[in-house]
C-alpha positions as CSV (number, residue, x, y, z in Angstrom):
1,X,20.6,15.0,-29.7
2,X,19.8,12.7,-32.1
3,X,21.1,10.0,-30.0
4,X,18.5,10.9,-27.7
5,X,15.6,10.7,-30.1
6,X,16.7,7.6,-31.6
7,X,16.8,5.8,-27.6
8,X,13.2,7.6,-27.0
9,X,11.4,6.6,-30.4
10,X,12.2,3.2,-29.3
11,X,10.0,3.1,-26.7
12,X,7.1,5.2,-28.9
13,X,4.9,2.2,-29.3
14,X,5.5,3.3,-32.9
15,X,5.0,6.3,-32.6
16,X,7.6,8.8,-33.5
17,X,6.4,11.7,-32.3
18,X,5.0,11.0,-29.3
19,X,8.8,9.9,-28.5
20,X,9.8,13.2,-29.7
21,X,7.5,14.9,-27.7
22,X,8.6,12.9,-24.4
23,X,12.2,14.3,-25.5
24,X,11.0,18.0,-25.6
25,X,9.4,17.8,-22.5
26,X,12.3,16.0,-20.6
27,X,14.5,18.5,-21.7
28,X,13.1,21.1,-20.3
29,X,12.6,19.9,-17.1
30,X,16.6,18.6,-17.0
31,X,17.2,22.3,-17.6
32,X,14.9,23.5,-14.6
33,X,16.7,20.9,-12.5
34,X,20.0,22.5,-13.4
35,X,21.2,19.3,-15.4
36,X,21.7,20.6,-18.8
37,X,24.5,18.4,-20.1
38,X,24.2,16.5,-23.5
39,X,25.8,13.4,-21.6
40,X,23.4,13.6,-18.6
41,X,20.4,14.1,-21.6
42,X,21.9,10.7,-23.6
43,X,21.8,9.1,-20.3
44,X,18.2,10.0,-19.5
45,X,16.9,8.8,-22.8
46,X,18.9,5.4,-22.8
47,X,17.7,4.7,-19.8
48,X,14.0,5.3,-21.0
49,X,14.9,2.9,-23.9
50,X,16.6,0.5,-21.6
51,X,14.0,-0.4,-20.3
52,X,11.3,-0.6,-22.9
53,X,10.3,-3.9,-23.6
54,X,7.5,-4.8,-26.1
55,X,6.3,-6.9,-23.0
56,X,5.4,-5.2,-20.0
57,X,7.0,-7.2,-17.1
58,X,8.9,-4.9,-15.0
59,X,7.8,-2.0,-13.4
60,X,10.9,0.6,-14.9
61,X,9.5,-0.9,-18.4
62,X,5.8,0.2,-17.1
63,X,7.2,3.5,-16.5
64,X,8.3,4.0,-20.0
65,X,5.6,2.6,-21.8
66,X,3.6,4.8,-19.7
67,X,5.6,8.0,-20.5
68,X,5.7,6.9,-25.0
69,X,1.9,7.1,-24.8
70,X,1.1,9.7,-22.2
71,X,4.4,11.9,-22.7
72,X,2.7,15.5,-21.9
73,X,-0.3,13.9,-19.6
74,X,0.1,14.6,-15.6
75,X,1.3,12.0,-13.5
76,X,1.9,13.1,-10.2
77,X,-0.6,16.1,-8.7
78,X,0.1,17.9,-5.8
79,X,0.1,20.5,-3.8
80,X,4.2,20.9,-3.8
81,X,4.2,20.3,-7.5
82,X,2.8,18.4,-10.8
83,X,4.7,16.3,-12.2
84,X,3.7,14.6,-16.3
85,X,5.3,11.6,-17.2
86,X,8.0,12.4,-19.0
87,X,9.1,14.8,-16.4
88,X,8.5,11.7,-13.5
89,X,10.5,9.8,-15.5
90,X,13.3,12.2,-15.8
91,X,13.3,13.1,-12.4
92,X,13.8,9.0,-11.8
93,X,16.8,8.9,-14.0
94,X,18.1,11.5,-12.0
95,X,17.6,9.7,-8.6
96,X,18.3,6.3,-10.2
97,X,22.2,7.6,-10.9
98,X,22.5,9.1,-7.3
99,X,21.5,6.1,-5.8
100,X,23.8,3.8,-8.5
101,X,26.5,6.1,-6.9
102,X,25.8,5.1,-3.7
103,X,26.6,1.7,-4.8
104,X,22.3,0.8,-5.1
105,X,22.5,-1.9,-7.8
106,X,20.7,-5.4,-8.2
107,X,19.3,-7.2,-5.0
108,X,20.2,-4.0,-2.7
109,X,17.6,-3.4,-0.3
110,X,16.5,0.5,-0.2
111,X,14.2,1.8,2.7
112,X,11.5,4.7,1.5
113,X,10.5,6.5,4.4
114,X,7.9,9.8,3.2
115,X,4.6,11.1,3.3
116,X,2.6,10.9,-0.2
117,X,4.9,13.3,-2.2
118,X,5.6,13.0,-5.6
119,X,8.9,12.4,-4.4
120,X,8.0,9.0,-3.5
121,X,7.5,7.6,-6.6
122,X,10.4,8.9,-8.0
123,X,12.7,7.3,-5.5
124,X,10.7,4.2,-5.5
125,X,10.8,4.1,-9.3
126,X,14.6,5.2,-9.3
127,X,15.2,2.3,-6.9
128,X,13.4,-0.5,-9.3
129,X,15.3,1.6,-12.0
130,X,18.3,0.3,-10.3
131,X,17.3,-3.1,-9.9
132,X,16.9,-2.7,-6.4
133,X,14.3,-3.7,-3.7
134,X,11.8,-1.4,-2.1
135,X,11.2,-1.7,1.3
136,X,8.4,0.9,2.0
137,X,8.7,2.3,5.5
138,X,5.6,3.6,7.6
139,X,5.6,6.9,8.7
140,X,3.3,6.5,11.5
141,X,6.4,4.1,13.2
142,X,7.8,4.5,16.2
143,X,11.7,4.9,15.7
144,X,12.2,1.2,17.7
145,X,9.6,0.0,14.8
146,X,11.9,1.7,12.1
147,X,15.4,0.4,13.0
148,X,14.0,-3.6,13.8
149,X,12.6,-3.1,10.2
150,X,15.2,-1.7,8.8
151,X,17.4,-5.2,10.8
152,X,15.4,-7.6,9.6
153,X,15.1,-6.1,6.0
154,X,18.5,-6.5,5.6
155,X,18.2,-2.7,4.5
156,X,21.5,-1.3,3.5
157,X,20.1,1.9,2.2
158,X,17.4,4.1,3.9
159,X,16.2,7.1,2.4
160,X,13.4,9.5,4.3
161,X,12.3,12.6,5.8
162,X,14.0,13.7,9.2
163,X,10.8,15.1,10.3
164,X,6.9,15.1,9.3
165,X,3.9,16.5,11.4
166,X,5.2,15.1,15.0
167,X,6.8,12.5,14.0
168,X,11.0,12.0,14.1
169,X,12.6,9.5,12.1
170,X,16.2,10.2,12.4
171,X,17.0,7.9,15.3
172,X,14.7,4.4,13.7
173,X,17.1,5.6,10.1
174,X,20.5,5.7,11.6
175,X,19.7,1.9,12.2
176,X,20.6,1.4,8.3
177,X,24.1,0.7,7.9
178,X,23.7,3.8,5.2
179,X,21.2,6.8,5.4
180,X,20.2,10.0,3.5
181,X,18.0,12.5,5.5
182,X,15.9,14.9,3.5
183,X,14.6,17.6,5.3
184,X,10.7,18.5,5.6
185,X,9.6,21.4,2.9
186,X,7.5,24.5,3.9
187,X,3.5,24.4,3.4
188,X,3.4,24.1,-0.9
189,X,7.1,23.9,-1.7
190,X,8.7,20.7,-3.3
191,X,11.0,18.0,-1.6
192,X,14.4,19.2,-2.1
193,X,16.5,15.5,-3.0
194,X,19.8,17.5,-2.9
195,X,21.0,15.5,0.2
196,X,20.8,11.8,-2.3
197,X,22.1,13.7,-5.6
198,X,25.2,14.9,-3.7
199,X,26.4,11.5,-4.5
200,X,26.7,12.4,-8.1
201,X,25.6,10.2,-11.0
202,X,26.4,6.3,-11.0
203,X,25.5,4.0,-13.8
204,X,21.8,2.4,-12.7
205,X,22.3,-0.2,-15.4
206,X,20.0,-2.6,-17.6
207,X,16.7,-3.3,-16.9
208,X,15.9,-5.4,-14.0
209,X,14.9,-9.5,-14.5
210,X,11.4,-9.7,-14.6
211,X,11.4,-12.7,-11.8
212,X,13.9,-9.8,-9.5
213,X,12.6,-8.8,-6.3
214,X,11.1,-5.4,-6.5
215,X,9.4,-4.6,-3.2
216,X,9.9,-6.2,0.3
217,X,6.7,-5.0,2.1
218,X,6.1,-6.1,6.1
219,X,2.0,-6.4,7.6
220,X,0.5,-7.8,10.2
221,X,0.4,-11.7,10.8
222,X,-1.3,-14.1,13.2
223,X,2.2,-13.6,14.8
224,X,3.7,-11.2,16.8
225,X,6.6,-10.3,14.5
226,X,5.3,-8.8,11.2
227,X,5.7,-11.0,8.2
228,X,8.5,-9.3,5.2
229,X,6.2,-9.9,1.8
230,X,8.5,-10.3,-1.1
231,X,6.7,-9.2,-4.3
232,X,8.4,-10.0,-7.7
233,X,9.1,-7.2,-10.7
234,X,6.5,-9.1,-13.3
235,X,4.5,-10.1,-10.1
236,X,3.7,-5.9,-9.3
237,X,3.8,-5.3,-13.1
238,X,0.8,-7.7,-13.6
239,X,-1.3,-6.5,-10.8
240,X,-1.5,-3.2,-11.4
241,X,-2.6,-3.5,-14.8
242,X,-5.4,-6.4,-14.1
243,X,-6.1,-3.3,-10.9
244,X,-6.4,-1.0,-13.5
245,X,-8.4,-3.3,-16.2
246,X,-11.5,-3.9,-13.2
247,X,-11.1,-0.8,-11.8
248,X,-11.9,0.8,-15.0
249,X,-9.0,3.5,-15.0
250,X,-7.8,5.2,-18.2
251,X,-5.6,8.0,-19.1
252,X,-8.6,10.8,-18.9
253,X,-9.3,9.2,-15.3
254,X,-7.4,11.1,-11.3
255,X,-7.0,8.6,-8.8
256,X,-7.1,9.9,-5.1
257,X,-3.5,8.9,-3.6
258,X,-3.9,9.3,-0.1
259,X,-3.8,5.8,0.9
260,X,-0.4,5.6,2.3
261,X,1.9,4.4,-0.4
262,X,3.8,1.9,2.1
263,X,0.3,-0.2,2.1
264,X,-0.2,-2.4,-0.9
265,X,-3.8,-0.8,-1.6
266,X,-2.1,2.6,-2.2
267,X,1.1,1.5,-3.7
268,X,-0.6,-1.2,-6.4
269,X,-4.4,-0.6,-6.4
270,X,-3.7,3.5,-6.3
271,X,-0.3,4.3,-7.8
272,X,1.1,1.8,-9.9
273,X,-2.2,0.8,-11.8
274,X,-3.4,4.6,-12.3
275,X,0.1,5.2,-13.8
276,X,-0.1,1.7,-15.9
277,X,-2.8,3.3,-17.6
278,X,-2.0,6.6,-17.8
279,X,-3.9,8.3,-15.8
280,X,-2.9,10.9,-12.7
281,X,-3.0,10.3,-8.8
282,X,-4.1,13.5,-7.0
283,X,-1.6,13.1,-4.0
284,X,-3.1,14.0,-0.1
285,X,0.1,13.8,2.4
286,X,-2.1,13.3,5.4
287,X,-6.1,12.3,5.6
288,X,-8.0,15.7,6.7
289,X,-11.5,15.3,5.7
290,X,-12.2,19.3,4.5
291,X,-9.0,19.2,2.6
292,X,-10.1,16.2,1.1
293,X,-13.1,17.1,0.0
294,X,-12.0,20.2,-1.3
295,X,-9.1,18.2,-3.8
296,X,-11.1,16.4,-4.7
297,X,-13.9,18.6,-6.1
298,X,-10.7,20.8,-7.6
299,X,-9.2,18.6,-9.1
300,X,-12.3,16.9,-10.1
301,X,-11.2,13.2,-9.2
302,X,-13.0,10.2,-10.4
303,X,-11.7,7.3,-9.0
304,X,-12.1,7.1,-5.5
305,X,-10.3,5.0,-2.6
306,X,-10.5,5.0,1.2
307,X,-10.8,3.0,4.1
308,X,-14.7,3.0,5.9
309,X,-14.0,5.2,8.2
310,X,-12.0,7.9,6.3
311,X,-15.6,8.0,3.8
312,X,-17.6,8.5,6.6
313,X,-15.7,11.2,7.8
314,X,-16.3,12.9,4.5
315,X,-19.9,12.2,4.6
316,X,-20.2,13.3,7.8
317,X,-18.4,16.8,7.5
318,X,-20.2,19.9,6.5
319,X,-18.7,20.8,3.5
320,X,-19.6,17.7,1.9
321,X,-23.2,18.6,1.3
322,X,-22.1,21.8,-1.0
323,X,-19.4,20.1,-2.4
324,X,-19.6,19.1,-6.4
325,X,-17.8,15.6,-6.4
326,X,-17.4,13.6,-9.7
327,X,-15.9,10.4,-8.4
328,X,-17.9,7.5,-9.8
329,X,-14.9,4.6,-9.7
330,X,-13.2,3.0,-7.0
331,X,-14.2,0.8,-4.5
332,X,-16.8,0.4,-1.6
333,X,-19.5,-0.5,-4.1
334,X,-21.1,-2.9,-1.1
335,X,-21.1,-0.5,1.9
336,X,-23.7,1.8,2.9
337,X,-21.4,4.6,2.0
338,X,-21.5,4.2,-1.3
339,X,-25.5,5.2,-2.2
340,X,-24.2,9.0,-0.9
341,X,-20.9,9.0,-2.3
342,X,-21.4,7.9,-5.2
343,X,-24.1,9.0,-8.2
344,X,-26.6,6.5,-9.4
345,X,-25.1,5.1,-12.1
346,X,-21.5,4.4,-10.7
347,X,-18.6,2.2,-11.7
348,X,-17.3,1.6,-8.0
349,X,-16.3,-2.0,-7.6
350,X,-16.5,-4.3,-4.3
351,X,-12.7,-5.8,-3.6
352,X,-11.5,-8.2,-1.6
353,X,-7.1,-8.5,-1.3
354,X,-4.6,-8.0,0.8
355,X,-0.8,-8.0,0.6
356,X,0.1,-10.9,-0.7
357,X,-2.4,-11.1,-3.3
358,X,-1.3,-8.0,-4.0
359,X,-3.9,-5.8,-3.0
360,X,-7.0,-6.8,-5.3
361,X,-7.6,-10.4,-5.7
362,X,-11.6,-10.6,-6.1
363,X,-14.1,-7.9,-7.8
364,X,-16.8,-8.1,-10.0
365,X,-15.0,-5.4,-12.9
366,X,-16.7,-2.1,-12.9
367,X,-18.8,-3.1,-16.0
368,X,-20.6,-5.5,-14.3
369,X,-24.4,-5.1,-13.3
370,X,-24.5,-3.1,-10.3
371,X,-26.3,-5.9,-8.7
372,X,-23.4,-8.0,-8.8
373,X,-21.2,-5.4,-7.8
374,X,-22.8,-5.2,-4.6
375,X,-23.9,-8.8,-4.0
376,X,-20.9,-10.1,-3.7
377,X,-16.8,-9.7,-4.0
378,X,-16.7,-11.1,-7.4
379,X,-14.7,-13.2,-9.2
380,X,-10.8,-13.8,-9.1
381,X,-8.9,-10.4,-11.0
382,X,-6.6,-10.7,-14.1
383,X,-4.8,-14.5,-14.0
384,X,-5.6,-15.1,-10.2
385,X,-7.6,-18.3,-9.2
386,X,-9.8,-18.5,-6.6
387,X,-10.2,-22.2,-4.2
388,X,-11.8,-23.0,-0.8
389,X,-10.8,-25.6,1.4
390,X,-11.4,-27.4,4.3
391,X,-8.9,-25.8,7.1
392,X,-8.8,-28.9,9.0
393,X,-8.3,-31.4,6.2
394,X,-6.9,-29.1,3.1
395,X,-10.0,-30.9,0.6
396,X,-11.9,-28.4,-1.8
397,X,-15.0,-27.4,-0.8
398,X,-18.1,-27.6,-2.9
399,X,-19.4,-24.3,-4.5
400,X,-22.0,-22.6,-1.5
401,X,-19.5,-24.3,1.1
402,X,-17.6,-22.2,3.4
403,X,-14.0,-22.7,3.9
404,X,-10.5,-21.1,4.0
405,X,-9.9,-18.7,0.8
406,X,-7.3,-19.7,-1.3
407,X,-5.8,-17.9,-4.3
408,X,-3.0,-18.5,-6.7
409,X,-1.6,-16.6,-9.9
410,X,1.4,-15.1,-11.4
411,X,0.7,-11.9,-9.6
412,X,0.8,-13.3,-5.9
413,X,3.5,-12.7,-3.7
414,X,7.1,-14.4,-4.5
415,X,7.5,-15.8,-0.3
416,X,8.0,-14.3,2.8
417,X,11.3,-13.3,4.0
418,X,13.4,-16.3,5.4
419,X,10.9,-18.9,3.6
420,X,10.6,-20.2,0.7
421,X,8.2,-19.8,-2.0
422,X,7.6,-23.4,-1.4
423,X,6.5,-23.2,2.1
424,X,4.3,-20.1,1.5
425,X,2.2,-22.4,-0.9
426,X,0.4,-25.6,-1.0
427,X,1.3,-28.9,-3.3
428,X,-0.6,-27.2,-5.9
429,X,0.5,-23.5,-5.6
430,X,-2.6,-22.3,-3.8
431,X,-1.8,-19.7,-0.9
432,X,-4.0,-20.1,2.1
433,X,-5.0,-16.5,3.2
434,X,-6.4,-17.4,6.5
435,X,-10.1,-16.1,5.6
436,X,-13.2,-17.4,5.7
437,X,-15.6,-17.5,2.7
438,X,-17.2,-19.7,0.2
439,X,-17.7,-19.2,-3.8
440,X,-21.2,-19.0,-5.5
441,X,-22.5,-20.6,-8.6
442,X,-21.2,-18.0,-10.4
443,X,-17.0,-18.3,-8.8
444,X,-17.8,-14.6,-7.2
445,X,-16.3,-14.5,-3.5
446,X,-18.5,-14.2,-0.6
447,X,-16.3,-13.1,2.6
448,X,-16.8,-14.4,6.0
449,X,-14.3,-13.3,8.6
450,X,-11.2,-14.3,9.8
451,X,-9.7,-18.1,10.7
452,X,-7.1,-16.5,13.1
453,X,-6.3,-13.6,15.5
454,X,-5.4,-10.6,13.2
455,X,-7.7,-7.7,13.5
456,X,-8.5,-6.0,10.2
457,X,-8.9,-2.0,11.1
458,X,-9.7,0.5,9.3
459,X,-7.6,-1.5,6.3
460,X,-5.1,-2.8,7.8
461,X,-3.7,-5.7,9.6
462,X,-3.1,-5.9,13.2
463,X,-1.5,-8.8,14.7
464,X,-3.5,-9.3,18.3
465,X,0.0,-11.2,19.2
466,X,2.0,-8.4,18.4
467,X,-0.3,-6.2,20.5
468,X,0.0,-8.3,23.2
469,X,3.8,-8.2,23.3
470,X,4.2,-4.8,23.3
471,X,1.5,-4.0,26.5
472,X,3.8,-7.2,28.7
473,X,6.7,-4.8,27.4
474,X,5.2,-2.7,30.8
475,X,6.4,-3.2,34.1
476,X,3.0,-3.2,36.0
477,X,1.4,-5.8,33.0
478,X,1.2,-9.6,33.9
479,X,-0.8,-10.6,30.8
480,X,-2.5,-9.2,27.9
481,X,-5.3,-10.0,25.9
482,X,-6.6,-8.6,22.7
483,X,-9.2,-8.9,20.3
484,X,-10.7,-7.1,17.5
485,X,-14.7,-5.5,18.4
486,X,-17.3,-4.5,15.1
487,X,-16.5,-0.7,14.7
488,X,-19.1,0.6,12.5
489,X,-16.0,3.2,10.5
490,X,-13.2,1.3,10.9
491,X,-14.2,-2.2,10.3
492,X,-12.7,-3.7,13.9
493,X,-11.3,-2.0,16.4
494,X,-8.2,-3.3,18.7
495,X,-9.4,-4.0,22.8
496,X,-7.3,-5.5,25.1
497,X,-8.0,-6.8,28.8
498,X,-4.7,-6.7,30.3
499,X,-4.1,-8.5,34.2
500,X,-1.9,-5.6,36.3
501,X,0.9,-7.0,38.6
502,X,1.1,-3.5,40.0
503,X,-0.6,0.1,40.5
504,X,-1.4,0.9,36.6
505,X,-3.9,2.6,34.4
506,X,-5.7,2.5,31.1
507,X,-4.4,5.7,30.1
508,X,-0.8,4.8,30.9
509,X,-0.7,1.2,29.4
510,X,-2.3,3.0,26.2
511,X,0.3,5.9,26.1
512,X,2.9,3.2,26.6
513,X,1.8,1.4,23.1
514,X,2.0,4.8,21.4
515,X,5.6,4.6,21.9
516,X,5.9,1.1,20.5
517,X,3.2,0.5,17.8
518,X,2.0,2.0,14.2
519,X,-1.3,4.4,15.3
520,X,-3.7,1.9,14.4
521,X,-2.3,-0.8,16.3
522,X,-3.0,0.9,19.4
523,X,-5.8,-0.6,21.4
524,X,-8.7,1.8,21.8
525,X,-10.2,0.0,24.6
526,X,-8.4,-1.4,27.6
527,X,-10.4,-2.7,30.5
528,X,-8.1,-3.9,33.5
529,X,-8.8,-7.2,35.2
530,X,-7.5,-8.8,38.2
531,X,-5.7,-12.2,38.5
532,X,-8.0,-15.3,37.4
533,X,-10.8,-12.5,36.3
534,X,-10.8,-13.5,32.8
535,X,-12.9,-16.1,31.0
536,X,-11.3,-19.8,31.1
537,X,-11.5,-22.7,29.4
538,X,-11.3,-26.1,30.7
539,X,-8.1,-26.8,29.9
540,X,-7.1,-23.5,32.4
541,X,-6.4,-21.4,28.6
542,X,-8.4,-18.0,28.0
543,X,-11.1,-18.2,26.2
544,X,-10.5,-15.9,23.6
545,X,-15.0,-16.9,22.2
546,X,-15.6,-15.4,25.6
547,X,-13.8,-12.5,25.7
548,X,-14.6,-11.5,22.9
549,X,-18.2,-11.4,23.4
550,X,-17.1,-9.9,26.5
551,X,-15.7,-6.9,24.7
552,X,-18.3,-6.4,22.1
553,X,-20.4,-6.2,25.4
554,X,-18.8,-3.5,26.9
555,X,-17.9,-1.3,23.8
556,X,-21.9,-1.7,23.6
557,X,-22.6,-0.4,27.1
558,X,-19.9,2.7,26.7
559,X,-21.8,3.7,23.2
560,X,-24.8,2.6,22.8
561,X,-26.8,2.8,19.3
562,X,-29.3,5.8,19.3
């Protein structure tokens, strides 16, 4: 035992007895888990220790500093179990040695497949733990969506749920040349990981390299294939601390978690910065409006994310008015939302990211004026810089010009799977995001729109291309068209005008895309046209101006305001 308190102290931030503590508590819960061997406790602490560095620049060395300062502090809340830090980290040490026996070491590819359970960050911690890459499945997928993942991850592990809600995963996991099926726990109870720790306990090894690939993470393009975002160790490391720093999240603050954790907004923004700071993420498994309200007035969360139209379903449901909220952090700080949300005086930020910046790459910090926070996305976060350009010629725009956003920083994205980090950047490191904007006189970020074809709803990215392939995937479908229409809760919404070769209709081709795309890829419009019925160009190519405007048109006959 004093092994074991020697490994811990070294990670105490000087602080002996905080390390002590963190030992006292671990213990106990090895002993609940059944693990009560002096050599599986050594192992627990050394690999605490392990990966303690006075630098934080990996994400297992996040995890420890996290657990020296905030030992006996929740982590993890939930409603099939709370979890503190230093039991989260024990629980990873656990998982890390079943998946080291399963021959998980450096560079293997691991796919996470779960709701938001507490479970998930232990496997995705115990995966880093091992020096291995996270590949963060959706659980919204269609199984065919699932195994072509899975293929062109070069996944050779996948780990997840047989069975959540109505979805079945089985079938897309068997694609992995390896699997481990966990089974779905009643209403309340905990994830049972007994499947993955039947492996027994392997040795997960030394830390992982800083500049090691720690997540491979796959969103929507302005192609039809989604893109594989490689993220590095220190890359992830560094953005959810700058998250946390303009967020304004400490150890007394509880983050909502119900973004799901394979999007970059809940995996960085939401879990790995509230847990860089020591603070505790209030897990929701699936969005339900009355539930949410009602977690989180118990469980009196103050830092508040959600896409548009998941706020205004809280606004809008009855229990909201009698509800006694205390969120005053988070984001949304320009949308119309935010004045009944929010009190007065609130810290909520206005944020501009996506994936590959990873998530937040502009926002006035949440000390700023509130003026500012709502005039405007802000300034570049942590190291990140912030250019506009000329699309057509690649020149720097003057400040009030509009242009294509560019951003560069150590916490960017490494490259995207089968490039180079070379070709994902320009001659002077700059990543060209495909959005419109231009910069003020102060550097804060005014966003315009998009350069391309991806439709941003409800928070994510849908590729209009991808869209497209799947409806000519029908029998009956000649062509297909889509574009993204203003949705007043979602951001855009996906329409399509598809061109029938034979007897179809909107409710079929719709029903057809549920069986081949993530839910909020499927279009929630569809208008059929006939041969030659759509808006041309003179060159004979749609014009995708005019069908747009087209769309917007009809979406405003079928609802119209008032």
């Amino acid at each position: 035992m004093t092994r074991c308190i020697s490994s811990l102290s070294l990670i105490s931030t000087g602080d002996r007895a905080t390390g002590v503590g963190a030992l006292a508590i671990a213990d106990k819960m090895l002993e609940r888990a059944g693990v009560d061997e002096v050599s599986s406790r050594e192992r627990f602490c050394a690999g605490l220790s392990a990966c303690a560095t006075g630098d934080v620049r990996t994400l297992p060395a996040l995890l420890a500093a996290a657990v020296a300062a905030h030992a006996e502090r929740e982590a993890l809340i939930s409603t099939r179990g709370r979890l503190t830090y230093a039991a989260l980290a024990a629980r990873v040490e656990q998982a890390a040695g079943a998946l080291a026996a399963r021959g998980v070491g450096r560079g293997t590819r691991v796919g996470l497949l779960l709701p938001n359970w507490p479970e998930w960050a232990v496997l995705a911690f115990a995966v880093w733990r091992c020096g291995g890459v996270l590949v963060p499945l959706a659980t919204v997928a269609p199984p065919r969506d699932l195994a072509a993942t899975l293929a062109r991850g070069d996944v050779a592990l996948a780990v997840g749920v047989r069975r959540f809600r109505r979805y079945a995963y089985e079938e897309g996991l068997a694609a992995a040349p390896a699997h481990v099926l966990l089974e779905e726990p009643p209403p309340g109870a905990a994830l049972d990981l007994g499947p993955l720790l039947a492996a027994g306990a392997g040795d997960p090894g030394g830390p992982p390299d800083p500049s090691a690939e720690a997540t491979l993470c796959f969103t929507s393009g302005s192609t039809a294939e989604p893109k594989g975002v490689v993220h590095t160790q220190a890359g992830l490391a560094l953005a959810a601390r700058g998250d946390a720093a303009v967020l304004g999240v400490g150890p007394e603050d509880r983050t909502w978690g119900q973004l799901p954790f394979f999007f970059a907004g809940g995996l960085v923004a939401v879990l790995l910065a509230t847990l860089s700071a020591g603070g505790a993420v209030v897990l929701q498994e699936v969005f339900e409006p009355g539930e949410g309200l009602a977690l989180l007035e118990r469980e009196r969360v103050t830092v508040f994310f959600s896409w548009p139209h998941q706020a205004e379903a809280l606004l809008a449901h009855p229990d909201f008015a009698h509800r006694r909220l205390v969120v005053h952090k988070g984001v949304g700080a320009n949308t119309a939302w935010a004045e009944r949300l929010y009190p007065p005086a609130h810290l909520a930020v206005s944020a501009y990211g996506m994936t590959e910046t990873p998530p937040l790459c502009a926002a006035w910090p949440w000390h700023a004026s509130l003026e500012r926070r709502r005039g405007s996305y802000g300034p570049p976060v942590g190291e990140r810089e912030l250019r506009i350009v000329d699309p057509a010629t690649g020149a720097a725009c003057a400040a009030g010009a509009e242009g294509e956003i560019c951003v560069r920083g150590p916490e960017l994205f490494s490259h995207y799977l089968g490039r180079t980090p070379a070709e994902c950047r320009d001659a002077d490191g700059f990543f060209h995001t495909g959005d419109r904007g231009h910069l003020d006189a102060d550097g804060a970020l005014h966003f315009a729109g998009r350069l391309g074809d991806v439709i941003r709803s409800a928070g994510a990215n849908v590729s209009a291309a991808e869209v497209e392939a799947a409806l000519r995937e029908h029998p009956a479908v000649s062509a297909a068209h889509v574009v993204g229409v203003p949705d007043p809760r979602r951001g855009e919404s996906v329409a399509a005008f598809v061109v029938a070769a034979a007897a179809v209709d909107a409710e079929t081709l719709v029903a057809h895309c549920r069986t081949r795309l993530a839910s909020w890829k499927v279009p929630r419009h569809l208008w059929l046209r006939e041969e030659g019925g759509l808006p041309t160009r003179g060159s004979g190519k749609v014009d995708r101006v005019a069908l747009h405007a087209e769309a917007v048109r009809l979406v405003a006959e079928a609802d119209p305001p008032g």
